[in-house]
C-alpha positions as a Markdown table, in Angstrom:
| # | Residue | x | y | z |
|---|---|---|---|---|
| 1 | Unk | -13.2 | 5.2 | 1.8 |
| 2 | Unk | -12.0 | 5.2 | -2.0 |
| 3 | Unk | -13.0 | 1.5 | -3.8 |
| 4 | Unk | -11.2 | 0.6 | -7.3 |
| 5 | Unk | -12.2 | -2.0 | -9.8 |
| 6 | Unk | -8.7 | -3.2 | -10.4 |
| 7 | Unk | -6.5 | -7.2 | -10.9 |
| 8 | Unk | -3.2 | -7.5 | -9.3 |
| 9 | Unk | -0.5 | -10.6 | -8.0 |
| 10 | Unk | 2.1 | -10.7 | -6.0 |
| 11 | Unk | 5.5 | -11.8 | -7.8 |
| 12 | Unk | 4.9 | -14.5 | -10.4 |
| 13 | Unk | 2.3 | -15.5 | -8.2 |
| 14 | Unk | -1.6 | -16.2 | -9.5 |
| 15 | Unk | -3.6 | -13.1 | -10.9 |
| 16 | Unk | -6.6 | -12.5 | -8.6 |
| 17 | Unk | -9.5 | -9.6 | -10.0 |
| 18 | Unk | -11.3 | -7.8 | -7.5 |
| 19 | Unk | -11.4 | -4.5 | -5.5 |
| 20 | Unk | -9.1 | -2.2 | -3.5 |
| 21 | Unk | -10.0 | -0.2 | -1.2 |
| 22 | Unk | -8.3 | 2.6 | 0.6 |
| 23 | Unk | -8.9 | 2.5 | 4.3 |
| 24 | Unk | -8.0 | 5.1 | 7.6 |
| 25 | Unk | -4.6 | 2.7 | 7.6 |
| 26 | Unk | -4.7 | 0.2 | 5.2 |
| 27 | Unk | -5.4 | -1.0 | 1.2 |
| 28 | Unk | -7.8 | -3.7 | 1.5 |
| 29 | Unk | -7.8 | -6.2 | -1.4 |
| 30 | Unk | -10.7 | -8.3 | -2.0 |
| 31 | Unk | -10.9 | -10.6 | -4.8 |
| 32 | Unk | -10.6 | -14.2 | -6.4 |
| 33 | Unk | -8.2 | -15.8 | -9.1 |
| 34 | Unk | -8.9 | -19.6 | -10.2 |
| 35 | Unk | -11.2 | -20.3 | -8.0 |
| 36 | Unk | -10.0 | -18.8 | -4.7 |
| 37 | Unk | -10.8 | -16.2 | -2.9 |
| 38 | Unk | -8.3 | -13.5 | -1.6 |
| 39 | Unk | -8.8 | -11.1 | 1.3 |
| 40 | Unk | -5.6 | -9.1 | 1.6 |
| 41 | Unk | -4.7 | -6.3 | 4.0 |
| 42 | Unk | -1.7 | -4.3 | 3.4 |
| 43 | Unk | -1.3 | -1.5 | 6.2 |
| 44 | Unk | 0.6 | 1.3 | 5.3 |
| 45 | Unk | 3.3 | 1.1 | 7.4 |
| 46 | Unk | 4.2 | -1.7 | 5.5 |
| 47 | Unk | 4.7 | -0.3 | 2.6 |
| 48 | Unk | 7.8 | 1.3 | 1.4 |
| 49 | Unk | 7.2 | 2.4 | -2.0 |
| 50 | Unk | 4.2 | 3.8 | -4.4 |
| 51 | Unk | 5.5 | 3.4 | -8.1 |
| 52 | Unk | 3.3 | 4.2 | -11.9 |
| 53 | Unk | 4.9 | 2.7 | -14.4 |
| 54 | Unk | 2.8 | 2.5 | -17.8 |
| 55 | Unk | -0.4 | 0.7 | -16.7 |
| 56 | Unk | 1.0 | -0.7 | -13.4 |
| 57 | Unk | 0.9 | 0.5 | -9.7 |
| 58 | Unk | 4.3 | -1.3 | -8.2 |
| 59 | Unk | 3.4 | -1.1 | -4.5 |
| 60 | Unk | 6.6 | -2.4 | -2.7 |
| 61 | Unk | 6.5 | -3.9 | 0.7 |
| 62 | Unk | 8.6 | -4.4 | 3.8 |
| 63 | Unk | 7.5 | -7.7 | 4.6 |
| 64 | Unk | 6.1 | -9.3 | 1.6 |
| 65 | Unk | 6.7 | -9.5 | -2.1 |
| 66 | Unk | 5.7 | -6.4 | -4.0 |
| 67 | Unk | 2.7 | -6.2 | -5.3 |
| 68 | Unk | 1.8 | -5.2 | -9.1 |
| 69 | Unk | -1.8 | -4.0 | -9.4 |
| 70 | Unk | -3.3 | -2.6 | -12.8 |
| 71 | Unk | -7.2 | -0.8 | -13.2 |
| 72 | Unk | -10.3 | -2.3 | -14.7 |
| 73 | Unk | -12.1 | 1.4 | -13.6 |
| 74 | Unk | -11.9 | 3.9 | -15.8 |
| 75 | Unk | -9.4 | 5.7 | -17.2 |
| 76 | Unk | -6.8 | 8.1 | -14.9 |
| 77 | Unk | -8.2 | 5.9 | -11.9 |
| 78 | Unk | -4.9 | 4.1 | -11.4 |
| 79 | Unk | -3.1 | 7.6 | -11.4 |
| 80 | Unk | -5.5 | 8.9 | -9.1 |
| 81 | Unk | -5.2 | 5.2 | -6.5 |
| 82 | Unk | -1.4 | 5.8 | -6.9 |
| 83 | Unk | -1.7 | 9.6 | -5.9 |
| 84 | Unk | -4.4 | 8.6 | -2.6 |
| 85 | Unk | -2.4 | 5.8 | -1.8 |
| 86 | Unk | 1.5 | 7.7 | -1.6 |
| 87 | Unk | -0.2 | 10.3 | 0.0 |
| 88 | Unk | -2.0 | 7.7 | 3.1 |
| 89 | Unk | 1.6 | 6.2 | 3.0 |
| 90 | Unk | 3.5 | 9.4 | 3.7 |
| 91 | Unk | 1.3 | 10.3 | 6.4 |
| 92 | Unk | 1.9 | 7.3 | 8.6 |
| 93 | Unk | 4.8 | 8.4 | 11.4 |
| 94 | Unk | 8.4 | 7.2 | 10.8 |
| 95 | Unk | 9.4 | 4.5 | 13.5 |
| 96 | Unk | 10.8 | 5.9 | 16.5 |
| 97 | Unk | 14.2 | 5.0 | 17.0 |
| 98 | Unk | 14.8 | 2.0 | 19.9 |
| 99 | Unk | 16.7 | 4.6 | 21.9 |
| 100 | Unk | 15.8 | 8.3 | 22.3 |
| 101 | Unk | 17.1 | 10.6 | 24.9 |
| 102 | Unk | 14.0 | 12.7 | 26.8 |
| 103 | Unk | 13.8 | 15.9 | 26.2 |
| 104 | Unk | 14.6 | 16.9 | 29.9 |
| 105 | Unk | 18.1 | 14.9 | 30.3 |
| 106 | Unk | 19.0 | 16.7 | 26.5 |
| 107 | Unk | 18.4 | 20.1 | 28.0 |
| 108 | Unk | 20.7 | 19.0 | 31.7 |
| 109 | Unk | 23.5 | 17.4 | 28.5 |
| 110 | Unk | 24.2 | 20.8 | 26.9 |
């Protein structure tokens, strides 16, 4: 499990400061903004796109508004969360579609 020191918000929503870490299927965010604590997890089959834009990590979800996370770590340790967190995203298997033909009726078809 990878942990980052890093500050993020979701649209113009408040800025909370915290920690990310990468899970077997998720990024968990824990943190507070103004007073309030945040507990956030974002599995990754929900996410749609991994994005490094200056000092920004855009993570873009299905369900939910994107998120915009930035690094309080050291330096080249948002490149390297935006590298570890593509790469869990690509990994996760593409939904099936509602309908598939088995195998065994395909082979009887042809």
């Amino acid at each position: 499990m990878s942990s980052y020191a890093v500050y993020w918000n979701e649209g113009a929503g408040p800025r909370y400061a915290g920690r990310l870490e990468l899970t077997d299927s998720s990024a968990e965010l824990c943190g507070v903004a103004v007073g309030r604590r945040c507990l956030e997890s974002v599995p990754y089959g929900d996410i749609d796109s991994v994005s490094l834009d200056t000092a920004i990590l855009r993570v873009g979800r299905r369900r939910d508004t994107d998120l915009d996370i930035g690094s309080v770590d050291e330096p080249g340790a948002l490149r390297e969360l935006a590298d570890l967190l593509a790469r869990a995203v690509a990994r996760v298997p593409s939904v099936p579609p509602k309908f598939s033909i088995p195998s065994a009726l395909t082979k009887e078809i042809r």
